[in-house]
C-alpha angles and dihedrals in degrees: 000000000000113000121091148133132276125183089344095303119109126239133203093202127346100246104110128196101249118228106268114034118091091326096106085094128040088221081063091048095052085045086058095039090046084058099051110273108152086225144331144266125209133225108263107265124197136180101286141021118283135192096196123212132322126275125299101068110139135038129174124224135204091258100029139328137285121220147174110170099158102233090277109183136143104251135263102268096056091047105080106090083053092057095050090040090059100045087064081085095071104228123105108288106216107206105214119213135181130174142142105258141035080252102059101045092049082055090055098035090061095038082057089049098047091050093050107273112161092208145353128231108193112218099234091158120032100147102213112047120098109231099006145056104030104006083063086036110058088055110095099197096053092042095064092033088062095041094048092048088044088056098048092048113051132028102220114097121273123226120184119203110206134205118246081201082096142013095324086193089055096054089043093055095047089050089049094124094064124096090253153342131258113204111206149024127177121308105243109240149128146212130211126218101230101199086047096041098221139095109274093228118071094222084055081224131070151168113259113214137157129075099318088076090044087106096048091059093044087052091048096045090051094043097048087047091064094051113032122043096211121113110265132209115215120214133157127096094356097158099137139039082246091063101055092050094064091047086059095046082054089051111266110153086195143355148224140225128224125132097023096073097063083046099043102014144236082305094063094099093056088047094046091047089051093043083049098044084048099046082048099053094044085053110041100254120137104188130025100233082063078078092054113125087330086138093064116137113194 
């Protein structure tokens, strides 16, 4: 009911480890694929080696979590061993990359290939990053420009992973030319501590995530479906069976985990695939991309 292809690479299930989220280390991504994940995502890696910002850098609220980490990563060339480590699971292993120039993704996206990615997602939204993520990300003309140098230059599939912080319709169609599309990164956003009288991050700024942007991804996914005919991975507040189930009707071909590891658990792959086998069987449905786009209105 639940396995499936995508972009020629085989997946077990279609719940995805989102970039972010215990994937810095290929020892973290067996632990994920151990406890059920379809495939990986990597931490996004860039050129050089990068700390990231101070403490704090995350805080949790009440309806999700706030975060800025920075990007913070070791670098790609020191990336490979975690790459092959994670591919002993046996699941697609995505290669995140993120960088400030066509030039420079194309760098990284050979450098994943070369050390056994089975894919790339190019991190065209990240909030928080200076230089990088969504400030790449929100200009049309050099979105296309580094997807379509991505694509000529490597031959492994291209996923581009967009930002709902603009017209999410208007990126996607500018990263047409990729494998697939990722909706959607994190909601920039921030929280003050009122007795302190400062923001609570110490980057001020942060990416929401968690099931309070749930909606927002639904509404993108659905948005971007009517108008691009390229696969789309949904992401963004996926913390039930239930919820996953939305994303597909929207017209998510697959989907990916982050929060709600660190609210359900590792084992949270394993609990969302059994919700969704159980919703299909109740329903009539015998495989789950029967759900795909099906709550199109037109």
């Amino acid at each position: 009911m639940l396995s499936f292809t995508l972009n020629g690479l085989k997946f077990r299930n279609p719940l995805i480890l989102a970039s972010g989220i215990l994937d810095e280390s290929g020892e973290t991504m067996l632990k994920v694929i151990e406890h059920g994940a379809g495939g990986v995502v990597t931490k996004s890696i860039g050129i050089q080696e990068r700390e990231g910002y101070e403490n704090p850098v995350v805080y949790e609220l009440p309806y999700g979590l706030l975060n800025a980490i920075g990007l913070a990563n070791p670098g790609i060339e020191n990336y490979g061993e975690e790459i092959r480590k994670a591919k002993e699971g046996g699941v697609p292993v995505i290669g995140s990359i993120f960088g400030g120039n066509a030039e420079e993704f194309v760098y990284l996206a050979r450098k994943m290939e070369e050390y056994g990615a089975d894919a790339v997602e190019l991190n065209l939204s990240c909030p928080h990053a200076r230089g990088y993520g969504m400030e790449i990300g929100t200009d049309e003309a050099l979105v296309e420009e580094i997807v379509r140098e991505v694509k000529r230059n490597i031959k492994i599939p291209v996923w581009a992973k967009i930002t709902p912080n603009t017209d999410v319709v208007r990126i996607a169609k500018a990263a047409e030319s990729a494998d697939s599309l990722v909706l959607i990164n994190t909601v920039k956003a921030m929280a003050i501590d009122i007795e302190a009288k400062m923001p609570v991050l110490s980057n001020k700024f942060g990416g929401l995530s968690g099931p309070c942007i749930k909606p927002i991804g639904v509404r993108a996914v659905y948005e971007v479906y009517r108008e691009v005919e390229k696969p789309i991975i949904g992401v963004g507040g996926i913390t039930t069976g239930k919820d996953a189930i939305e994303y597909l009707m929207a017209g998510a071909s697959a989907l990916q985990i982050g929060t709600a590891v660190y609210l359900r658990g590792v084992e949270v792959f394993f609990h969302i695939a059994n919700e969704m086998v159980a919703w299909m069987k109740k329903h009539g449905y015998s495989h789950f991309t029967e759900l795909v786009g099906i709550a199109q209105v037109r």
